[in-house]
SELUMRO-336422 format. One record per residue: y, x, z of N, C-alpha, C in turn; residue in three letters. Coordinates in pm, whole numbers. Layout:
N
{node {Y, X, Z}, {Y, X, Z}, {Y, X, Z}, 'ALA'}
...
# end
This chain:
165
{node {644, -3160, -5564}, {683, -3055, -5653}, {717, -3118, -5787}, 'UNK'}
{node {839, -3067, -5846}, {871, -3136, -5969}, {849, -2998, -6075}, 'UNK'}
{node {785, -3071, -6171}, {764, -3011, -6325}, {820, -3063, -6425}, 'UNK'}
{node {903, -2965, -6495}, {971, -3039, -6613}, {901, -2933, -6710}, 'UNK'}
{node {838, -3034, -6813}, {826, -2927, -7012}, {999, -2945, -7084}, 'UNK'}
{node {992, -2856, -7066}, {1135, -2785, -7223}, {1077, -2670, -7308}, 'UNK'}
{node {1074, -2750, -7443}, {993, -2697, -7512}, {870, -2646, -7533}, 'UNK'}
{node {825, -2721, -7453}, {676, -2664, -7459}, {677, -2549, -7328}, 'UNK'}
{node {734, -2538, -7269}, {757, -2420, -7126}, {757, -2492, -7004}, 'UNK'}
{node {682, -2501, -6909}, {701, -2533, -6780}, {791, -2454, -6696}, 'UNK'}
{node {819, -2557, -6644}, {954, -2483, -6562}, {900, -2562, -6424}, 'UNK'}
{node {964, -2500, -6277}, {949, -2522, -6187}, {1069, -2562, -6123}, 'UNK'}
{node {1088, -2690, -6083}, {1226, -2715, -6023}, {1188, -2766, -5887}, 'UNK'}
{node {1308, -2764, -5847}, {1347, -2789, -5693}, {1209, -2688, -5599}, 'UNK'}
{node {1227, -2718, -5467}, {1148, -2652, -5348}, {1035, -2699, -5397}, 'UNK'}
{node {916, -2648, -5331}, {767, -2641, -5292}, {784, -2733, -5208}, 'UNK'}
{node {690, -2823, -5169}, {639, -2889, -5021}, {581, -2792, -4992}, 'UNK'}
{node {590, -2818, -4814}, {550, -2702, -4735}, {383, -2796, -4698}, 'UNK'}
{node {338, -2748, -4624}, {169, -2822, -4579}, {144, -2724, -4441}, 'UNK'}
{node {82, -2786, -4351}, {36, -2752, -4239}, {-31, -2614, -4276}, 'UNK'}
{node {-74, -2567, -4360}, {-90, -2445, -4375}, {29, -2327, -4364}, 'UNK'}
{node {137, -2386, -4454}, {254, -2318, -4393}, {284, -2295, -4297}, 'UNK'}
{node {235, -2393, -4223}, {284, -2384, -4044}, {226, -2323, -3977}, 'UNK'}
{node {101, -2280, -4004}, {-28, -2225, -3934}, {45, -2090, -3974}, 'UNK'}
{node {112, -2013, -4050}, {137, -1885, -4137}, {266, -1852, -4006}, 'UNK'}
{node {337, -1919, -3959}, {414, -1891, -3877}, {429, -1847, -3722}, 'UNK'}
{node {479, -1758, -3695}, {450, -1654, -3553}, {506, -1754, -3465}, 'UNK'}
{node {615, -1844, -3450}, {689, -1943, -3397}, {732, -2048, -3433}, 'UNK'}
{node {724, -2209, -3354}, {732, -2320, -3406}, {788, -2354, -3287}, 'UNK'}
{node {880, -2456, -3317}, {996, -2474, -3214}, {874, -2607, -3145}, 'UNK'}
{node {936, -2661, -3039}, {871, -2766, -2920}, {948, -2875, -2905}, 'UNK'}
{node {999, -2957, -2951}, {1023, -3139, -2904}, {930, -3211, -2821}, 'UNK'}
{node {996, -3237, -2751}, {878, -3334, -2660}, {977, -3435, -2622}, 'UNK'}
{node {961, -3580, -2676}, {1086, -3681, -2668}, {1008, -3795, -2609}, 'UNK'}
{node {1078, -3855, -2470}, {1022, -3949, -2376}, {1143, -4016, -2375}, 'UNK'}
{node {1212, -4079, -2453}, {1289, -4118, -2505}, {1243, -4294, -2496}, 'UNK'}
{node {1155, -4314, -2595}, {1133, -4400, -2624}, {974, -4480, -2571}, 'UNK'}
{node {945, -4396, -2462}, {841, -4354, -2359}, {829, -4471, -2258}, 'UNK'}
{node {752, -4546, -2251}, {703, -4613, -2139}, {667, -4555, -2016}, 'UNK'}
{node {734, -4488, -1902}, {680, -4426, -1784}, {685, -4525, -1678}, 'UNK'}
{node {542, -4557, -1641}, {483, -4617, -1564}, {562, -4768, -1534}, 'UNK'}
{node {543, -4837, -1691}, {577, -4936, -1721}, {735, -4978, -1719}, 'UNK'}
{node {811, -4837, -1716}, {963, -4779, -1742}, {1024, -4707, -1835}, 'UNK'}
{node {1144, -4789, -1886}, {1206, -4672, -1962}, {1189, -4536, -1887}, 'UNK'}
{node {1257, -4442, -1963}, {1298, -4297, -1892}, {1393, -4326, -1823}, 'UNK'}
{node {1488, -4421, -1832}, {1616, -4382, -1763}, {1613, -4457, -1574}, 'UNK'}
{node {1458, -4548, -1642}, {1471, -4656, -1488}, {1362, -4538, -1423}, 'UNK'}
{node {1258, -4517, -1500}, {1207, -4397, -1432}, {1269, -4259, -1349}, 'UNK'}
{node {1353, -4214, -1416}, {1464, -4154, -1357}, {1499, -4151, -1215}, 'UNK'}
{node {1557, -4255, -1214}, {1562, -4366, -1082}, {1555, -4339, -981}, 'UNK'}
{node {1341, -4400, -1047}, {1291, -4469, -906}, {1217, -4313, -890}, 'UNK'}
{node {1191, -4210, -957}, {1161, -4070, -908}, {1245, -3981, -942}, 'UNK'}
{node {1311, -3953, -838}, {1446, -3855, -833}, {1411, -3742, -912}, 'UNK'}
{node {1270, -3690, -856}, {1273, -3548, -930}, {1243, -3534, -1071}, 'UNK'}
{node {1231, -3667, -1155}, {1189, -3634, -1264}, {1282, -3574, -1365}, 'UNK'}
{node {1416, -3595, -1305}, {1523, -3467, -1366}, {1484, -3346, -1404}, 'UNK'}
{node {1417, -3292, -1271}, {1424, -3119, -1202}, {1306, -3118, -1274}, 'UNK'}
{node {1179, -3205, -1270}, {1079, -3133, -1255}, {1025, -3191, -1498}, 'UNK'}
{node {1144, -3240, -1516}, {1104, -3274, -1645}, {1061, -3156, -1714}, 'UNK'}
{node {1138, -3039, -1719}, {1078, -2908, -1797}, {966, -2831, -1714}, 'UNK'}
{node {960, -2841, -1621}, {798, -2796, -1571}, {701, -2852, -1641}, 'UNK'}
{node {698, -3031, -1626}, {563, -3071, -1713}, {561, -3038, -1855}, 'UNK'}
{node {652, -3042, -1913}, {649, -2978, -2050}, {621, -2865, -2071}, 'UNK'}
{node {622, -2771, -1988}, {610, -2581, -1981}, {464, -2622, -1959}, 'UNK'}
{node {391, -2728, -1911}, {230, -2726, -1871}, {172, -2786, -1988}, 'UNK'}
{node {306, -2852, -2127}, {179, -2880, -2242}, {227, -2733, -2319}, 'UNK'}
{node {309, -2645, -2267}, {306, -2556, -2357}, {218, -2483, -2420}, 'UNK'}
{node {191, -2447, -2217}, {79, -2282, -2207}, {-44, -2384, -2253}, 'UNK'}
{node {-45, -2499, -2211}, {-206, -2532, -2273}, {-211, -2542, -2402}, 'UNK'}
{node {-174, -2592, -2493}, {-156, -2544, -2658}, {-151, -2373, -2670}, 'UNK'}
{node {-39, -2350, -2603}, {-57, -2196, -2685}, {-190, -2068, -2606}, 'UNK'}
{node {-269, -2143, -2551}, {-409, -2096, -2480}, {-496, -2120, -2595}, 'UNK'}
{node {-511, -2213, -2639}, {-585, -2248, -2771}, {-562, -2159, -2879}, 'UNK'}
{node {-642, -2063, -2909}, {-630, -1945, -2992}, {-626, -1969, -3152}, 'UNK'}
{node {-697, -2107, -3176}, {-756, -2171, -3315}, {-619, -2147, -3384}, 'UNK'}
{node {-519, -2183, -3370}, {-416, -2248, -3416}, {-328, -2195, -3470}, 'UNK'}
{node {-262, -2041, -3439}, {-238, -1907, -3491}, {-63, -1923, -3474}, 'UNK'}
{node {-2, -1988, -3385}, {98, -1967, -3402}, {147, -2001, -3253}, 'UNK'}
{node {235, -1964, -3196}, {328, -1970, -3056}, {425, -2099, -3012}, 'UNK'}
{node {392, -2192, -2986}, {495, -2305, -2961}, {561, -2276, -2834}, 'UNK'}
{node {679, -2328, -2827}, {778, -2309, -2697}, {912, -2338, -2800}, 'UNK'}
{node {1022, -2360, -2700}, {1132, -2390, -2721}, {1228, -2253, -2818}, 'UNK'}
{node {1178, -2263, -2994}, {1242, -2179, -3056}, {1289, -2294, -3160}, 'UNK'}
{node {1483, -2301, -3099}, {1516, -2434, -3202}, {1589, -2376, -3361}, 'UNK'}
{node {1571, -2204, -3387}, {1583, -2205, -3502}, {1454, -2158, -3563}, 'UNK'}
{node {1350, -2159, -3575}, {1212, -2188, -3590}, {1222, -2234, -3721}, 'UNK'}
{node {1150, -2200, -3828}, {1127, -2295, -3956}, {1070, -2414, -3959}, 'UNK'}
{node {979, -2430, -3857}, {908, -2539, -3836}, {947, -2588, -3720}, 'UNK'}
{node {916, -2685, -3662}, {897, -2793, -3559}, {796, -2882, -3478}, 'UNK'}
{node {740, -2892, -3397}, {644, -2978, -3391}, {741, -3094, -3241}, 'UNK'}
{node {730, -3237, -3347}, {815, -3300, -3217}, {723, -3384, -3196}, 'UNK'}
{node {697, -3427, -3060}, {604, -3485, -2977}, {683, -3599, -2943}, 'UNK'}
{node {617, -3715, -2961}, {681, -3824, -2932}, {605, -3938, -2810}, 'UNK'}
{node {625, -3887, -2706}, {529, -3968, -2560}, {565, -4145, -2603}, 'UNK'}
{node {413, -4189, -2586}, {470, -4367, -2626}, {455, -4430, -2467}, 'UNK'}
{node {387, -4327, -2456}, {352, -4410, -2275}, {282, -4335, -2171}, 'UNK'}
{node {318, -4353, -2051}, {282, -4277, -1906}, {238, -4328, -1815}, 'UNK'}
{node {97, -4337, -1779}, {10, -4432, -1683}, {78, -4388, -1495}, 'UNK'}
{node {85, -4481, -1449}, {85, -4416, -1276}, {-37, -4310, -1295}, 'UNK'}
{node {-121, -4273, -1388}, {-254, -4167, -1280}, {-201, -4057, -1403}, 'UNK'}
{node {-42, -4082, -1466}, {-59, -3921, -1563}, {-74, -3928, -1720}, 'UNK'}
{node {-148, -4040, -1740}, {-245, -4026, -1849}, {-121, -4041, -1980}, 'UNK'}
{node {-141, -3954, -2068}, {-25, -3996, -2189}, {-85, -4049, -2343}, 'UNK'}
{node {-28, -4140, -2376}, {-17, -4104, -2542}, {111, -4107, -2570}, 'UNK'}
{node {50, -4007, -2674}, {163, -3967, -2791}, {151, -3969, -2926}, 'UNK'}
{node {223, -3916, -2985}, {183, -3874, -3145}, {289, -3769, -3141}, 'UNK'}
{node {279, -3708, -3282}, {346, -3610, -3291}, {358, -3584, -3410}, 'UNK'}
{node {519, -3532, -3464}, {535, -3492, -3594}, {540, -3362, -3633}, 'UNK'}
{node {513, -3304, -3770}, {544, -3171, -3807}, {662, -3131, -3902}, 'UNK'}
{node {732, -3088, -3847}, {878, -3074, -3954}, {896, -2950, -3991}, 'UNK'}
{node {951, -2936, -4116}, {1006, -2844, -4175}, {1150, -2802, -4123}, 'UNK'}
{node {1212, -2711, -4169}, {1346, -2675, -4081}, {1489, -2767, -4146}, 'UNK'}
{node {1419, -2811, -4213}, {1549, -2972, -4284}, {1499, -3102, -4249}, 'UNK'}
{node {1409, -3070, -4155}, {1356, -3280, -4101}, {1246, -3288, -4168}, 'UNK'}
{node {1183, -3261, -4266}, {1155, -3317, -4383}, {1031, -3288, -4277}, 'UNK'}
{node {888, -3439, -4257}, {788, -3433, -4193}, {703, -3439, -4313}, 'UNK'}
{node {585, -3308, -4256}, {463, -3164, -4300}, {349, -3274, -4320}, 'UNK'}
{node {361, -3329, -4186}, {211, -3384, -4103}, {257, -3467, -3991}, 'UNK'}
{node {145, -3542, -3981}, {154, -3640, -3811}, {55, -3686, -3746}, 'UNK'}
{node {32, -3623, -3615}, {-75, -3703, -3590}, {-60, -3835, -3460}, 'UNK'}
{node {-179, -3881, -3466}, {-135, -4032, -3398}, {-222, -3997, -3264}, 'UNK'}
{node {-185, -4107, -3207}, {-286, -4132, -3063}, {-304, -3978, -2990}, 'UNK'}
{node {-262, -3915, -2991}, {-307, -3789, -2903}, {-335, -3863, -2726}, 'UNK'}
{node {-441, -3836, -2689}, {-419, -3873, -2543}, {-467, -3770, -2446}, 'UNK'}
{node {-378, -3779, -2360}, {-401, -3670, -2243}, {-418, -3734, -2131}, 'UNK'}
{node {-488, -3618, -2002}, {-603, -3732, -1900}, {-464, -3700, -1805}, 'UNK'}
{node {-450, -3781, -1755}, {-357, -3764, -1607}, {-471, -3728, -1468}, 'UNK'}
{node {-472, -3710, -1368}, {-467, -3699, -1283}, {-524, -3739, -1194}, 'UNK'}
{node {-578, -3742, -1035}, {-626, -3811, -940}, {-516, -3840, -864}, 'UNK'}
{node {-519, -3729, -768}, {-412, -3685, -642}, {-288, -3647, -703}, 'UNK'}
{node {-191, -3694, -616}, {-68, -3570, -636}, {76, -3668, -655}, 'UNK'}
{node {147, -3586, -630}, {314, -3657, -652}, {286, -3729, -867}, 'UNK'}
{node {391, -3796, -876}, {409, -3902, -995}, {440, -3775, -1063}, 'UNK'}
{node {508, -3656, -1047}, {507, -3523, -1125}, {419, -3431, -1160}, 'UNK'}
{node {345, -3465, -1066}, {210, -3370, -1055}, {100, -3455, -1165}, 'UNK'}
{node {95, -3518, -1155}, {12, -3677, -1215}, {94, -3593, -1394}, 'UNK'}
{node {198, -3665, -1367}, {236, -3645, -1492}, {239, -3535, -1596}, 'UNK'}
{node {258, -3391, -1481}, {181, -3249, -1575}, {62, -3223, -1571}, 'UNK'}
{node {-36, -3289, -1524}, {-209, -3264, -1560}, {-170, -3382, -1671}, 'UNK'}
{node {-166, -3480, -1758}, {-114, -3553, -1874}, {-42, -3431, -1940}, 'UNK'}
{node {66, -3419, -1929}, {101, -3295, -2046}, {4, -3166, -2048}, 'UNK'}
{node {-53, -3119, -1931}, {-146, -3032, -2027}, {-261, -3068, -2056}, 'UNK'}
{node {-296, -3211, -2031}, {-451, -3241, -2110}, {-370, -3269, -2283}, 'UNK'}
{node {-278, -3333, -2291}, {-189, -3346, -2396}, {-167, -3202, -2515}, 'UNK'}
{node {-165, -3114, -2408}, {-116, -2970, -2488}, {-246, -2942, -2548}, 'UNK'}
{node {-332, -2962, -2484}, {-483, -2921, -2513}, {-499, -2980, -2680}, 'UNK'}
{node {-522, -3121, -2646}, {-549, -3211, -2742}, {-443, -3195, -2877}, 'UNK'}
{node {-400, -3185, -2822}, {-277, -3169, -2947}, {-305, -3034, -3005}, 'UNK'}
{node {-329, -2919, -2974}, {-361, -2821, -3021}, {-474, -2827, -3090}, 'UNK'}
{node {-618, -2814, -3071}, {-738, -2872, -3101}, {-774, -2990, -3214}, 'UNK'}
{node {-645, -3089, -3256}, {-614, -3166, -3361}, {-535, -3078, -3449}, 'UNK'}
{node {-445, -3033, -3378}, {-404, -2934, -3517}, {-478, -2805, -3572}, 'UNK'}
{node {-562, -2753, -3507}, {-673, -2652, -3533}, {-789, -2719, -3666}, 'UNK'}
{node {-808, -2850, -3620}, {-915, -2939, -3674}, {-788, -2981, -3843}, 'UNK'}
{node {-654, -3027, -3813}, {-613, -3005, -3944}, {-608, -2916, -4035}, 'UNK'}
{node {-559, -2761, -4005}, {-554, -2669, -4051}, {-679, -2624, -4095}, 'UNK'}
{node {-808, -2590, -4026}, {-924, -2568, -4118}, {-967, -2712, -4199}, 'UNK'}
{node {-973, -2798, -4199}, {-943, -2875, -4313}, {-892, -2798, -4423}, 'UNK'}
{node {-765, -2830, -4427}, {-644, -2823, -4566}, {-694, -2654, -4607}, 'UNK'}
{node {-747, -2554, -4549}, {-788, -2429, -4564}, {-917, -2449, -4652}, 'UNK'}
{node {-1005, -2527, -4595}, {-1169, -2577, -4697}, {-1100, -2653, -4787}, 'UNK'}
{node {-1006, -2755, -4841}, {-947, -2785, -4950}, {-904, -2684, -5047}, 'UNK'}
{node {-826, -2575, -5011}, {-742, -2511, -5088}, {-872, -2410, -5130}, 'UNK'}
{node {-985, -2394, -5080}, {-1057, -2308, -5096}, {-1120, -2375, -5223}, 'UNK'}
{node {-1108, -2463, -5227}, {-1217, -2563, -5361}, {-1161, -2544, -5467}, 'UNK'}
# end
């Protein structure tokens, strides 16, 4: 936030920073989930691709399984899913995908001009026992959705006991 004195008068220029509290205030926050730059099972995405055909078809299923598990988590007060004009953002960035599922990630919080709120690191989600490399891989996105929700619950009452002081 910039403050300029003229004449002895404060003036308020340019935007506010927004803060994870802002974000918490919002009914809808758009969903990124980028495996992009993702180690799956010691593979890019694209060799992963590949060597499991269905991870085309079945890529927005596992993501629909970190949805509902975040937006099950009541703490958090706001609706994530795929709303890409949303003021906010939360983009999920997968660093890596075990054969049994298991993910880390991190994840950023954006404002509706890029501009990143918050971030958190290491999120990890449990993969799996049994099951196809898809199946594996959406018990990981929703232990992921979980965790990720539950960190941002744990930010937001934070910055709430701050602002209260």
């Amino acid at each position: 936030m910039s403050l300029v004195f003229v004449l002895g008068s404060l003036f308020y220029v340019g935007a506010q920073e927004k803060t994870i509290l802002d974000v918490s205030q919002a009914q809808v926050v758009n969903l990124v989930v980028d495996f992009s730059n993702a180690s799956i099972h010691n593979m890019d995405e694209n060799a992963f691709s590949t060597y499991e055909p269905s991870y085309a078809k079945g890529k927005n299923e596992v993501i629909a399984k970190l949805v509902e598990e975040f937006n099950d988590e009541e703490k958090v007060g706001f609706i994530l899913s795929n709303f890409p004009k949303a003021d906010y953002t939360v983009k999920v960035n997968v660093v890596s995908v075990s054969r049994k599922g298991d993910m880390l990630s991190n994840a950023e919080i954006l404002d509706i001009d890029g501009n990143v709120i918050a971030t958190i690191s290491d999120i990890k989600g449990d993969g799996g026992t049994f099951g196809s490399n898809m199946n594996l891989m959406g018990d990981g996105c929703k232990s992921t959705g979980e965790a990720l929700a539950k960190r941002m619950a744990k930010m937001i009452k934070v910055e709430k006991k701050k602002a209260k002081q």
